[in-house]
PDB file of N, H, CA, C and O in Angstrom:
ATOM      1  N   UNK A   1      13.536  -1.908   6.462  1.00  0.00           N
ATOM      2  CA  UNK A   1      13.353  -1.317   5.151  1.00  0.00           C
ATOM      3  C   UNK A   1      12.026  -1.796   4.584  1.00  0.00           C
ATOM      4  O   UNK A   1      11.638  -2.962   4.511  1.00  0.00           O
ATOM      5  N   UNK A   2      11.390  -0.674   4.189  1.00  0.00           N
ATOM      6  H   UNK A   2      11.706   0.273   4.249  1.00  0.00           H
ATOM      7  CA  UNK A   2       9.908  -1.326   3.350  1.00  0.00           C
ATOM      8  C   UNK A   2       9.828  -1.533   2.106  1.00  0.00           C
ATOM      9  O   UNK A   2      10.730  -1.017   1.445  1.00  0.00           O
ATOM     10  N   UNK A   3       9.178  -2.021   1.641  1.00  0.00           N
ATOM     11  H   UNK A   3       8.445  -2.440   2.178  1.00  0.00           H
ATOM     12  CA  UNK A   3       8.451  -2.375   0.299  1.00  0.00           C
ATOM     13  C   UNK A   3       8.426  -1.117  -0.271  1.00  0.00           C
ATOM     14  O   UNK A   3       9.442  -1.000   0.414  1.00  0.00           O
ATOM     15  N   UNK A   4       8.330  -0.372  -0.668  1.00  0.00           N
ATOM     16  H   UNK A   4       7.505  -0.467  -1.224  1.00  0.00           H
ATOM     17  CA  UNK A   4       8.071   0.978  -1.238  1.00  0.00           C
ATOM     18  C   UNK A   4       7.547   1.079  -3.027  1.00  0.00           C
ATOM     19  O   UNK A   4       7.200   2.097  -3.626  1.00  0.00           O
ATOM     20  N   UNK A   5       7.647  -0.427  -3.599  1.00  0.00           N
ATOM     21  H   UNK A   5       7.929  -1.254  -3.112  1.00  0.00           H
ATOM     22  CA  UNK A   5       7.248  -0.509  -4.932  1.00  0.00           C
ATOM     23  C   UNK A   5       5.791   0.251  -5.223  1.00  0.00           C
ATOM     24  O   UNK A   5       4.700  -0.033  -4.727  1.00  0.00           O
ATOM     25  N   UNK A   6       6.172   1.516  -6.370  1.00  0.00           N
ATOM     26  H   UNK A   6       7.058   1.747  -6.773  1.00  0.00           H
ATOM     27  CA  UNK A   6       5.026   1.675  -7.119  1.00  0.00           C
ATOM     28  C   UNK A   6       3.725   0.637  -7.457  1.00  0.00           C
ATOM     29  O   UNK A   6       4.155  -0.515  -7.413  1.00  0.00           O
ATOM     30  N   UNK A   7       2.309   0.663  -7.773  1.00  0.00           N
ATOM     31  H   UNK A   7       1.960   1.599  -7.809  1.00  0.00           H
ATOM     32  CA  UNK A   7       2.070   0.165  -8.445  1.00  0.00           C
ATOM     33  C   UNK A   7       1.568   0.885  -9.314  1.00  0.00           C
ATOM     34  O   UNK A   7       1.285   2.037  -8.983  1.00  0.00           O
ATOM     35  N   UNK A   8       1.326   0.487 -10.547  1.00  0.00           N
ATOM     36  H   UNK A   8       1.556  -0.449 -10.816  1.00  0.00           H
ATOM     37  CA  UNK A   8       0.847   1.075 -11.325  1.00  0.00           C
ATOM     38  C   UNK A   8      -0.849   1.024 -11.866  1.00  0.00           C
ATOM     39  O   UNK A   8      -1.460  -0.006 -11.580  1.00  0.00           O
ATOM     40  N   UNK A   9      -1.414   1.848 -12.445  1.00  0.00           N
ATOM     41  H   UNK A   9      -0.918   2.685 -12.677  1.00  0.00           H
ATOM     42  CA  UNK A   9      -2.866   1.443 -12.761  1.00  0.00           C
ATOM     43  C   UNK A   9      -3.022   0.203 -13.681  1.00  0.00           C
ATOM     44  O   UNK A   9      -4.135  -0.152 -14.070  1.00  0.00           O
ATOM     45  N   UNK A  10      -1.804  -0.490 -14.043  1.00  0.00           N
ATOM     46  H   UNK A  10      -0.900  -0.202 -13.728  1.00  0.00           H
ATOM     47  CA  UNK A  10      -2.393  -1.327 -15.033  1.00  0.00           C
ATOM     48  C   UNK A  10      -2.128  -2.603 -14.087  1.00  0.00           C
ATOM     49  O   UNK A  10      -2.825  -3.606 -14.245  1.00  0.00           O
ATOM     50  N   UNK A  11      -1.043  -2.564 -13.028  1.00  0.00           N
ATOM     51  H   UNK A  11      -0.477  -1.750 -12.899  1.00  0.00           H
ATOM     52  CA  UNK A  11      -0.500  -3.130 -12.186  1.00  0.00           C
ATOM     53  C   UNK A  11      -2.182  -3.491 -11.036  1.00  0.00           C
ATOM     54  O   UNK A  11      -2.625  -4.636 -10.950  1.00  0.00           O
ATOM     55  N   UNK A  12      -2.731  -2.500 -10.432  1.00  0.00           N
ATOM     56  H   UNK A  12      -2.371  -1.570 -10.502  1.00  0.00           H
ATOM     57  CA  UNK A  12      -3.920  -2.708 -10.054  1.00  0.00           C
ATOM     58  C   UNK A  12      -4.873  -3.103 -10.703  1.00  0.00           C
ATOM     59  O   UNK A  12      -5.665  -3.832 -10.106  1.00  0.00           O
ATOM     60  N   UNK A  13      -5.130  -2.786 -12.072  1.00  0.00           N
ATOM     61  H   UNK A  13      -4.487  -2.193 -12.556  1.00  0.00           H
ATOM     62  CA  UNK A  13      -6.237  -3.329 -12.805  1.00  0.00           C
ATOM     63  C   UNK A  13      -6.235  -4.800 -12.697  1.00  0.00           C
ATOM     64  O   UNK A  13      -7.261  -5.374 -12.332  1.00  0.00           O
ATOM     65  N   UNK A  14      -5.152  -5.461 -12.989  1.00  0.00           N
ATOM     66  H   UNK A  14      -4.319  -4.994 -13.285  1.00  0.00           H
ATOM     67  CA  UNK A  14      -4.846  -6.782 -12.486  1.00  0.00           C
ATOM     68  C   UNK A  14      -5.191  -7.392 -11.409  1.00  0.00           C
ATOM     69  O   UNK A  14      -5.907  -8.393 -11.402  1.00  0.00           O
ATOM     70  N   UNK A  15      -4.686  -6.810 -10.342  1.00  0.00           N
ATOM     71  H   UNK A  15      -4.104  -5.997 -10.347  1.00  0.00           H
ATOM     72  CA  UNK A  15      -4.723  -7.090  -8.664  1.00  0.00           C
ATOM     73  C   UNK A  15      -6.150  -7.259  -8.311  1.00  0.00           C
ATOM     74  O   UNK A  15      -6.462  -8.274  -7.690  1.00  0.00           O
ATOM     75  N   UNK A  16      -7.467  -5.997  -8.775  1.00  0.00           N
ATOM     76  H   UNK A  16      -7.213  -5.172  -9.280  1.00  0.00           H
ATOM     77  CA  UNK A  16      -8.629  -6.161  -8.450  1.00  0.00           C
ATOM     78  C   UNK A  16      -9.458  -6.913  -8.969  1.00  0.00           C
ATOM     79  O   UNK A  16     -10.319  -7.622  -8.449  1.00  0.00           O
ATOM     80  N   UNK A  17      -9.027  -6.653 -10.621  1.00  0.00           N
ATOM     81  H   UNK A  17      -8.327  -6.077 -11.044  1.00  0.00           H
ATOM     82  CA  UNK A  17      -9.978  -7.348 -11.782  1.00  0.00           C
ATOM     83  C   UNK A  17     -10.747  -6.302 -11.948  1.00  0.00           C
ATOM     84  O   UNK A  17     -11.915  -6.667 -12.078  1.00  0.00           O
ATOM     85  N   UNK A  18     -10.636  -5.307 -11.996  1.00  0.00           N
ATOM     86  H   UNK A  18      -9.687  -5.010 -11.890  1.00  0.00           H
ATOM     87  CA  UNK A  18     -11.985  -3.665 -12.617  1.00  0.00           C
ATOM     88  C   UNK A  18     -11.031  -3.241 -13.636  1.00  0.00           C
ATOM     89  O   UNK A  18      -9.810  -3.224 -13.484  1.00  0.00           O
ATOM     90  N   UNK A  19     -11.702  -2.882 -14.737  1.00  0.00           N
ATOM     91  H   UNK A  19     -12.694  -2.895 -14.860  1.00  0.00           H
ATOM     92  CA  UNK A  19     -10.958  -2.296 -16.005  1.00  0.00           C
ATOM     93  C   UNK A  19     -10.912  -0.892 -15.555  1.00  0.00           C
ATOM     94  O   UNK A  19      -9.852  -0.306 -15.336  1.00  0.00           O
ATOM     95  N   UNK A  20     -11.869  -0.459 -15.444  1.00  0.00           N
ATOM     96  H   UNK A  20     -12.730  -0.935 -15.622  1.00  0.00           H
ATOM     97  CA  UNK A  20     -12.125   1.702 -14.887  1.00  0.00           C
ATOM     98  C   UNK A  20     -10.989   1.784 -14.089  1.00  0.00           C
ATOM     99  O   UNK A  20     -10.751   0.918 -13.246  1.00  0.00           O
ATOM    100  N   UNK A  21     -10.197   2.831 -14.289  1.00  0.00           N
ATOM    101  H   UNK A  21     -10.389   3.535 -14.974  1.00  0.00           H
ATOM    102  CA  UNK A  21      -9.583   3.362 -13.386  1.00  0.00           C
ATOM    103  C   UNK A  21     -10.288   3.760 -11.694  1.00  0.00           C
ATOM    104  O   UNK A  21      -9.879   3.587 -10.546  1.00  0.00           O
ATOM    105  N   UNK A  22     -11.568   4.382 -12.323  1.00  0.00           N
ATOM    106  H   UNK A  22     -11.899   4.523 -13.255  1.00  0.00           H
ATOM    107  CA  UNK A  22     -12.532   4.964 -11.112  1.00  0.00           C
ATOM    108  C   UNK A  22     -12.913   3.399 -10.646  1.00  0.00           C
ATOM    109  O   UNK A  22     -13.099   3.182  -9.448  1.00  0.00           O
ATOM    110  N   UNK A  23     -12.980   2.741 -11.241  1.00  0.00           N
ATOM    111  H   UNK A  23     -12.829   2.918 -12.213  1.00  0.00           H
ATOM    112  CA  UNK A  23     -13.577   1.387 -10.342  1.00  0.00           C
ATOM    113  C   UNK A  23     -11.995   1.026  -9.272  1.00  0.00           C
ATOM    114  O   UNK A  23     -11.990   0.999  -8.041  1.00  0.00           O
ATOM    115  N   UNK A  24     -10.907   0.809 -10.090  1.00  0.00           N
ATOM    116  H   UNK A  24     -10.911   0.831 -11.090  1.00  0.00           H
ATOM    117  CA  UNK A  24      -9.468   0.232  -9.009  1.00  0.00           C
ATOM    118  C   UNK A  24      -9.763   1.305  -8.013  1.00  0.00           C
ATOM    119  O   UNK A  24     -10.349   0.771  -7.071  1.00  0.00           O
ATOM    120  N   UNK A  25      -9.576   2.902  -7.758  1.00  0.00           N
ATOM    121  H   UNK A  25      -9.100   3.336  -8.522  1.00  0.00           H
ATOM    122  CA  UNK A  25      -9.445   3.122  -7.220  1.00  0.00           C
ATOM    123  C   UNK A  25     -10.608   3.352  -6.177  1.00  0.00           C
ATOM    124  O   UNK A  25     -10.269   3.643  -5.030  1.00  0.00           O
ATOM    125  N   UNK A  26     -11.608   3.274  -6.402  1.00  0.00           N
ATOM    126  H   UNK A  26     -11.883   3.038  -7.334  1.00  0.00           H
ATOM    127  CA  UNK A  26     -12.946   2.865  -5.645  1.00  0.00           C
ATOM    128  C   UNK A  26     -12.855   1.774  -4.534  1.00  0.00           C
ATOM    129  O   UNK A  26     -12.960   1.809  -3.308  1.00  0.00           O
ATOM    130  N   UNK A  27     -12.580   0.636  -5.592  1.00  0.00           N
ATOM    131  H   UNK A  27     -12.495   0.607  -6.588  1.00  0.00           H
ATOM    132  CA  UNK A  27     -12.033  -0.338  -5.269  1.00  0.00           C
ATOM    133  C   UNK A  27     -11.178  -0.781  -3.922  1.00  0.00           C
ATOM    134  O   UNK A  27     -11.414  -1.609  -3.042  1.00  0.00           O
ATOM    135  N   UNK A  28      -9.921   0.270  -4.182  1.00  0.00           N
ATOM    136  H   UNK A  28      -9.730   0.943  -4.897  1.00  0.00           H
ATOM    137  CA  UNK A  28      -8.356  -0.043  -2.795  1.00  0.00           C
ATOM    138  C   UNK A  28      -8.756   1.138  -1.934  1.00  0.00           C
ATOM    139  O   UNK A  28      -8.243   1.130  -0.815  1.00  0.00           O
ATOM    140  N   UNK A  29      -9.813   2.470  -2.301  1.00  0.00           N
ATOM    141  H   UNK A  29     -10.229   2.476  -3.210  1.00  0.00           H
ATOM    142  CA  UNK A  29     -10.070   3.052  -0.989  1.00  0.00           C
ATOM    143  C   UNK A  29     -11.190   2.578  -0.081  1.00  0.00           C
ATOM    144  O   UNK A  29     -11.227   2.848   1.119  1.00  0.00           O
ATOM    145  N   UNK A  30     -12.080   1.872  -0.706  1.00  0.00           N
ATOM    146  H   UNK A  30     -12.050   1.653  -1.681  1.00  0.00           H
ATOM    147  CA  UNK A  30     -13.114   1.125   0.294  1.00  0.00           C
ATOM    148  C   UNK A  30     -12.431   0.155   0.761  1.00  0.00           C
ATOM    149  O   UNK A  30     -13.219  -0.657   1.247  1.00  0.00           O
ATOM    150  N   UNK A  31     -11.359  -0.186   0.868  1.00  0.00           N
ATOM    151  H   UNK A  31     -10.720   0.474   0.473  1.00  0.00           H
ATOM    152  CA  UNK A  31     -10.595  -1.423   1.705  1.00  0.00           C
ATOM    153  C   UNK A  31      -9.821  -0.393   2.579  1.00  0.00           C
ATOM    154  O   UNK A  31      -9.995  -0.784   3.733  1.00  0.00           O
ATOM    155  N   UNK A  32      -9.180   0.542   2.597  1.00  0.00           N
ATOM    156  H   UNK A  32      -9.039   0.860   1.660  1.00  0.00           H
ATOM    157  CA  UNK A  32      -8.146   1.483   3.014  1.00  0.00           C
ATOM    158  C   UNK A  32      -7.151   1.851   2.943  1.00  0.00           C
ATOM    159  O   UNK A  32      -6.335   2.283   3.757  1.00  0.00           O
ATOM    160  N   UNK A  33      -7.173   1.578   1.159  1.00  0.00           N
ATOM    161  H   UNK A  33      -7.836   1.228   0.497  1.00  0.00           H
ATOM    162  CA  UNK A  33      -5.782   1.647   0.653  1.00  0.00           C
ATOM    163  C   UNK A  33      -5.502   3.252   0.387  1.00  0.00           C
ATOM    164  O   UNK A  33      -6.325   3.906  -0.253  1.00  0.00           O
ATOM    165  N   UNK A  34      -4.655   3.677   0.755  1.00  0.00           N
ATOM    166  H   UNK A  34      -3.986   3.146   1.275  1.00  0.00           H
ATOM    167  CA  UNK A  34      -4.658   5.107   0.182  1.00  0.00           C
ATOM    168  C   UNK A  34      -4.190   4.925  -1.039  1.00  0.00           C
ATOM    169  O   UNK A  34      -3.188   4.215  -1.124  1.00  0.00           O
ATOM    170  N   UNK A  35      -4.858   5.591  -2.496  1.00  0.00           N
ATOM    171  H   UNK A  35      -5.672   6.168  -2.427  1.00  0.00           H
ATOM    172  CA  UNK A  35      -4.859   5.823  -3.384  1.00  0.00           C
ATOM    173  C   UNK A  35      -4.552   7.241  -3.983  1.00  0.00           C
ATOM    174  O   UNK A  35      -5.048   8.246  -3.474  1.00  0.00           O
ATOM    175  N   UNK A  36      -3.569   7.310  -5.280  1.00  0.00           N
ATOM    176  H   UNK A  36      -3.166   6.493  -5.693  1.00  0.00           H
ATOM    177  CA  UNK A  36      -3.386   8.501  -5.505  1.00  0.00           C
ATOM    178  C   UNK A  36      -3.581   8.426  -6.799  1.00  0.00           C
ATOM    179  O   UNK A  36      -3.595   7.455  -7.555  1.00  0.00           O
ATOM    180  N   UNK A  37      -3.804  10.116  -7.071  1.00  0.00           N
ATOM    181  H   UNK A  37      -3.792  10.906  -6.457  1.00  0.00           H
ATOM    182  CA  UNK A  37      -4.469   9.701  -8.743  1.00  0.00           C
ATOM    183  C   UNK A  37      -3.231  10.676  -9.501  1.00  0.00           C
ATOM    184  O   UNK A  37      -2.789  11.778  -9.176  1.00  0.00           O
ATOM    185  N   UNK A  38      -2.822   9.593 -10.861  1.00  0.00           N
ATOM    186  H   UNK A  38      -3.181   8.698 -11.124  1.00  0.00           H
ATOM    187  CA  UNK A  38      -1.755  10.338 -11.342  1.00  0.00           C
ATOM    188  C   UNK A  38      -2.385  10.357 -12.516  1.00  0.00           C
ATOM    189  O   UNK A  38      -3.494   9.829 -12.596  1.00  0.00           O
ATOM    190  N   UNK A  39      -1.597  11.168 -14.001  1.00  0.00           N
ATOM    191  H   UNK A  39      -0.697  11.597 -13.937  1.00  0.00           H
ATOM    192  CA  UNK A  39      -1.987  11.204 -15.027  1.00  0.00           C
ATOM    193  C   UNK A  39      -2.512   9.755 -15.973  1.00  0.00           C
ATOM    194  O   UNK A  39      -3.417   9.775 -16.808  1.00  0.00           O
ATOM    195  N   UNK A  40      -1.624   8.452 -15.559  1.00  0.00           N
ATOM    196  H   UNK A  40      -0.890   8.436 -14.881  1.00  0.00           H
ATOM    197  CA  UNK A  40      -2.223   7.497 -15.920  1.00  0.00           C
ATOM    198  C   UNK A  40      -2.931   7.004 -15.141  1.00  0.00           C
ATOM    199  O   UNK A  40      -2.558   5.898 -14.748  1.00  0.00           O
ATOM    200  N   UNK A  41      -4.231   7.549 -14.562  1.00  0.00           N
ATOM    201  H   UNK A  41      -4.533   8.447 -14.881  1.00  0.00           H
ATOM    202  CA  UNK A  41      -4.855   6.792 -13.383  1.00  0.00           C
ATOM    203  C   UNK A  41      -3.894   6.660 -11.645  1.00  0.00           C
ATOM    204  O   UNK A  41      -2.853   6.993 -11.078  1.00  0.00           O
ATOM    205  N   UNK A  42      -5.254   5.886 -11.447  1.00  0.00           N
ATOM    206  H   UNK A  42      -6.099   5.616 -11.907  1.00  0.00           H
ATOM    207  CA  UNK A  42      -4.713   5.508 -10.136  1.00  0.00           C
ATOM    208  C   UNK A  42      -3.436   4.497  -9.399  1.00  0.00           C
ATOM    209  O   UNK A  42      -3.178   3.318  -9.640  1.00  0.00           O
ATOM    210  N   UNK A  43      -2.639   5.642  -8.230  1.00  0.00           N
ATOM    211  H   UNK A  43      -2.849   6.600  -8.035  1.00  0.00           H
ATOM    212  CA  UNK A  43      -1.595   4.490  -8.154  1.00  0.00           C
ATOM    213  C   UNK A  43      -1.407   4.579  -6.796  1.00  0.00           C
ATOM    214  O   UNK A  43      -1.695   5.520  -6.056  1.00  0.00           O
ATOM    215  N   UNK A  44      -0.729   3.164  -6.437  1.00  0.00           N
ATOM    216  H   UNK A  44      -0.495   2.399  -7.037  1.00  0.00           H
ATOM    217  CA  UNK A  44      -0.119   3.026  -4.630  1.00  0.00           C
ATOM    218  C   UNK A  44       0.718   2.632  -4.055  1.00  0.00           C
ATOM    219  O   UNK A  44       1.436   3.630  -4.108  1.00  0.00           O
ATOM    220  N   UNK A  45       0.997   2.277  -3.772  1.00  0.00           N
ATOM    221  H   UNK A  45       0.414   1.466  -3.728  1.00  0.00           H
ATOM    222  CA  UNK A  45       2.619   1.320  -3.226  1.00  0.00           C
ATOM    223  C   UNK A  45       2.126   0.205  -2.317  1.00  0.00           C
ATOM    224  O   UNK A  45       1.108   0.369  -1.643  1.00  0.00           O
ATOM    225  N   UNK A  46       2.990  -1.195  -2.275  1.00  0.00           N
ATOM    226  H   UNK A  46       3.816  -1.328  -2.822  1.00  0.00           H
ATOM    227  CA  UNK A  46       3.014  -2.259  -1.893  1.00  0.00           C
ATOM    228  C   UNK A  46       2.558  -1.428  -0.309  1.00  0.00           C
ATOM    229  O   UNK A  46       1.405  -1.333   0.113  1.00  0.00           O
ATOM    230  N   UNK A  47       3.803  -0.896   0.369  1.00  0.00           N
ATOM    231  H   UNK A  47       4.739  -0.974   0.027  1.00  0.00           H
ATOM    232  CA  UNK A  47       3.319  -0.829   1.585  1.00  0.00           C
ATOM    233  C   UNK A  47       2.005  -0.072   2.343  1.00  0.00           C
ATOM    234  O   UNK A  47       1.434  -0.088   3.434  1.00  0.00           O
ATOM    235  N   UNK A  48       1.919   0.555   1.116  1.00  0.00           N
ATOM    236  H   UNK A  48       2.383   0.568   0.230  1.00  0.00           H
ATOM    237  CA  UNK A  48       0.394   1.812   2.051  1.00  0.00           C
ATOM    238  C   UNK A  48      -1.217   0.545   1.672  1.00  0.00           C
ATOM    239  O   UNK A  48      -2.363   0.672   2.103  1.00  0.00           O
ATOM    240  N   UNK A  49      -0.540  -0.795   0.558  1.00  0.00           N
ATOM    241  H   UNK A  49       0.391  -0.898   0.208  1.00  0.00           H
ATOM    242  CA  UNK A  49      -1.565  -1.869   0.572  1.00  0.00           C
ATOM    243  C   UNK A  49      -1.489  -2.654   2.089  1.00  0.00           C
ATOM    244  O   UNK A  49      -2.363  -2.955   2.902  1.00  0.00           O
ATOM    245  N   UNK A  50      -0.217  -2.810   2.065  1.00  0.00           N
ATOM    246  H   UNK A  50       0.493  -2.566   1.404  1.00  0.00           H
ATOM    247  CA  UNK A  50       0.191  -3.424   3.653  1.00  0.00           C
ATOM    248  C   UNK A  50      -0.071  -2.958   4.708  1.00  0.00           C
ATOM    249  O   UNK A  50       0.049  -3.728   5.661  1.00  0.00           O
ATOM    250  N   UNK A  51      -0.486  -1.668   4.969  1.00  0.00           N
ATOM    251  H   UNK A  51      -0.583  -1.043   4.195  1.00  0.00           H
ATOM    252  CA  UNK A  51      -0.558  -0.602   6.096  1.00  0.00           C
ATOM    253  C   UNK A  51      -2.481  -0.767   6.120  1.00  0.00           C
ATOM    254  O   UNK A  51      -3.137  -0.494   7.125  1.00  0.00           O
ATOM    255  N   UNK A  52      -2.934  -1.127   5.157  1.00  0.00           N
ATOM    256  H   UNK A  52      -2.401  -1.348   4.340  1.00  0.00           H
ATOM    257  CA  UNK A  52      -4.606  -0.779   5.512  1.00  0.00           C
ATOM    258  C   UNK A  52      -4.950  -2.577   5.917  1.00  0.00           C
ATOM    259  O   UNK A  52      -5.711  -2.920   6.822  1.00  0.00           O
ATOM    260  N   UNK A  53      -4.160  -3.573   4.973  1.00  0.00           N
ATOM    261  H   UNK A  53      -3.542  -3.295   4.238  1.00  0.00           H
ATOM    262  CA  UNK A  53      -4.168  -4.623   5.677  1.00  0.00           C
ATOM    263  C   UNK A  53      -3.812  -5.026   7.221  1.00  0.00           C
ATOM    264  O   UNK A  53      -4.389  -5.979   7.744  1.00  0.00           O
ATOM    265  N   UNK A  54      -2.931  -4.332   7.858  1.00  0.00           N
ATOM    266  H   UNK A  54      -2.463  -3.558   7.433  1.00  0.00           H
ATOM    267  CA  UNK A  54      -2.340  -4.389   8.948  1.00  0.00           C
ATOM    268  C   UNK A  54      -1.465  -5.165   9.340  1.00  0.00           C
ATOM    269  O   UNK A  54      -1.484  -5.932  10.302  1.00  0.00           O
ATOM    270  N   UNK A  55      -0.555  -4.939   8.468  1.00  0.00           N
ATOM    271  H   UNK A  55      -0.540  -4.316   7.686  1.00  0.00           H
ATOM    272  CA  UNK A  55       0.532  -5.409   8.279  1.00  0.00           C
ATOM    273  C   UNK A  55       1.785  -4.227   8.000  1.00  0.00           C
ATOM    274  O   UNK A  55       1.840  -3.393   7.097  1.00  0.00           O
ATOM    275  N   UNK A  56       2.593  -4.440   8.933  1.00  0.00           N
ATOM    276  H   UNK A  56       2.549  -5.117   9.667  1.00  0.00           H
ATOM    277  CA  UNK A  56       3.485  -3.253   9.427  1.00  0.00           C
ATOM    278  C   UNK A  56       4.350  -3.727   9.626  1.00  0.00           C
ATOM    279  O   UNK A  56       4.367  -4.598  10.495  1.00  0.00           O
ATOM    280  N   UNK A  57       6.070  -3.216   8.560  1.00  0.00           N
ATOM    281  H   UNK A  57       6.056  -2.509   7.854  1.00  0.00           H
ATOM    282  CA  UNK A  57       6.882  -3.334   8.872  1.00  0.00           C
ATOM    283  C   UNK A  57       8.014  -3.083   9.725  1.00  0.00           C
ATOM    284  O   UNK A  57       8.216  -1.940   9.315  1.00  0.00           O
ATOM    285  N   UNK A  58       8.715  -3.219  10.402  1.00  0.00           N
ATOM    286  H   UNK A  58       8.550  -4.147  10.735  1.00  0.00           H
ATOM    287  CA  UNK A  58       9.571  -3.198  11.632  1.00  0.00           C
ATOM    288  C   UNK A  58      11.205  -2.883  11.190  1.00  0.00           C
ATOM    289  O   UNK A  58      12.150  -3.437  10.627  1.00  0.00           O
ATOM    290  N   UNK A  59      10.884  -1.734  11.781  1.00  0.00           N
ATOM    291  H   UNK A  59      10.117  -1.284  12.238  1.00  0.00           H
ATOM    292  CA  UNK A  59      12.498  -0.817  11.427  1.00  0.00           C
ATOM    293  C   UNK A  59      13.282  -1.280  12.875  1.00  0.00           C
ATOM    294  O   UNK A  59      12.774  -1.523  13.970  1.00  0.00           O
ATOM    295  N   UNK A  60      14.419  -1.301  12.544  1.00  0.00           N
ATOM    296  H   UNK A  60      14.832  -1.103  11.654  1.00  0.00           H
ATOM    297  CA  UNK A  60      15.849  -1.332  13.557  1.00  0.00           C
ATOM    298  C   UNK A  60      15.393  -0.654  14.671  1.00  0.00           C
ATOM    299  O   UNK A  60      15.465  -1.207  15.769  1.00  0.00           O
ATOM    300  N   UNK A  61      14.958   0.406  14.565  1.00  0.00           N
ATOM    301  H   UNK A  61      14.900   0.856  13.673  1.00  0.00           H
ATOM    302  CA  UNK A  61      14.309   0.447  16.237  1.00  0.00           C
ATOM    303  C   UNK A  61      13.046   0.216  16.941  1.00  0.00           C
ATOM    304  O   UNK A  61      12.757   0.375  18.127  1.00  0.00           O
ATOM    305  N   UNK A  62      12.465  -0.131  16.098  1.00  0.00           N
ATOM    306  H   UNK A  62      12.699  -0.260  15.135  1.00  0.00           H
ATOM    307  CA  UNK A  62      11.199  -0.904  17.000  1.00  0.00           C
ATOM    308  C   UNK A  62      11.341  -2.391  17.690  1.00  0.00           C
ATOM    309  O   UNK A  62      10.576  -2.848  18.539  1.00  0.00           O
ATOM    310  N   UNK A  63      12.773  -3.198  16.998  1.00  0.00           N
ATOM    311  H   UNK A  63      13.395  -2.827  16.308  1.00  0.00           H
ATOM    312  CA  UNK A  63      13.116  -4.262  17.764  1.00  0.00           C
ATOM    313  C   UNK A  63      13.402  -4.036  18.862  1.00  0.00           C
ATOM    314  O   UNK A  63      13.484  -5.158  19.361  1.00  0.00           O
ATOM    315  N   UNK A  64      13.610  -3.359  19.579  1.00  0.00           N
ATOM    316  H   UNK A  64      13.543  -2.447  19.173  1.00  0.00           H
ATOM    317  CA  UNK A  64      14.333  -2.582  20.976  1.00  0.00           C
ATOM    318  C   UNK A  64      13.522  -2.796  21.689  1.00  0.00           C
ATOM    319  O   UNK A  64      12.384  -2.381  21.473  1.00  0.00           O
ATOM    320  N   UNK A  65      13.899  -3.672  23.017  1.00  0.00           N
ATOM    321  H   UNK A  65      14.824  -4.009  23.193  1.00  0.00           H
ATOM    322  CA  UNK A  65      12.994  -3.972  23.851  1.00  0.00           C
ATOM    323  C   UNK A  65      13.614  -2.834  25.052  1.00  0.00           C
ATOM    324  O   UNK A  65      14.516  -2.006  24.927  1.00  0.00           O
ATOM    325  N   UNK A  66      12.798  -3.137  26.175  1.00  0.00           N
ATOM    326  H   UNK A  66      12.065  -3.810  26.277  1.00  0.00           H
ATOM    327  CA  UNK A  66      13.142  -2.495  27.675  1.00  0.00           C
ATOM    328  C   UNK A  66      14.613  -2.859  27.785  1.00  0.00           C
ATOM    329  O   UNK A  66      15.643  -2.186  27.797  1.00  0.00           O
ATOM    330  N   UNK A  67      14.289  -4.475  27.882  1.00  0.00           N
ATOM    331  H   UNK A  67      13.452  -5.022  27.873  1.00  0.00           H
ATOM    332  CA  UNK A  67      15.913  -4.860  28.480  1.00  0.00           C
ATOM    333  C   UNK A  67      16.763  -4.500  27.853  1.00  0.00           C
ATOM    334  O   UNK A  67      17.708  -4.035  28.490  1.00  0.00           O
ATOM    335  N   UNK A  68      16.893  -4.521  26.143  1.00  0.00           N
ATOM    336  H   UNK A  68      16.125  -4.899  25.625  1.00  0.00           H
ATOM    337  CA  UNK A  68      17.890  -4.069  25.631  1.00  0.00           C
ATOM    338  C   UNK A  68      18.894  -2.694  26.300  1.00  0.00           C
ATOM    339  O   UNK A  68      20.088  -2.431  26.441  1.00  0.00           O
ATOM    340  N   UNK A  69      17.501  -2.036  26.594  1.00  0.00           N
ATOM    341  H   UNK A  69      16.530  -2.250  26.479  1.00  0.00           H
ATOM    342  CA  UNK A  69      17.898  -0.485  27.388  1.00  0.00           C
ATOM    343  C   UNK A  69      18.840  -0.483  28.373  1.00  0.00           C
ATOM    344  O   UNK A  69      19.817   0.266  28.363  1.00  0.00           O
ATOM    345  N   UNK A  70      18.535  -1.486  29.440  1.00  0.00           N
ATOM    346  H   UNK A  70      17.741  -2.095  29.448  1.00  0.00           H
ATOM    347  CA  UNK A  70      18.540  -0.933  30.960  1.00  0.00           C
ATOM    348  C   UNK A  70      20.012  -2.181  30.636  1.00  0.00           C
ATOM    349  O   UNK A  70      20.801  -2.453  31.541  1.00  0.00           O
TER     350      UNK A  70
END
């Protein structure tokens, strides 16, 4: 199960330290955050921050090895 928490633009304004909306989201797409722009500014979720970091969470079936199989 992932992280899936909103953040919010005021939630990022924090996280980066840029007051502009256009600066946060400037900001988390030059790193590779996918960013989306809503009526209050820009917003993203914990995991699509985790996904450009490379950091990837592991569902019930990716534990599954060969041997498990055979």
């Amino acid at each position: 199960m992932g992280t899936n928490a909103v953040l919010s633009c005021e939630d990022l304004k924090q996280i980066t330290g840029y007051q502009r909306p256009g600066d946060v989201a400037r900001c988390l797409r030059d790193q590779g955050v996918q960013v989306f722009q809503g009526r209050l500014g820009p917003w993203t979720t914990i995991d699509l921050i985790n996904k450009a970091g490379g950091l990837t969470t592991a569902s019930s079936n990716d534990s599954i090895e060969a041997t498990d199989i055979l």
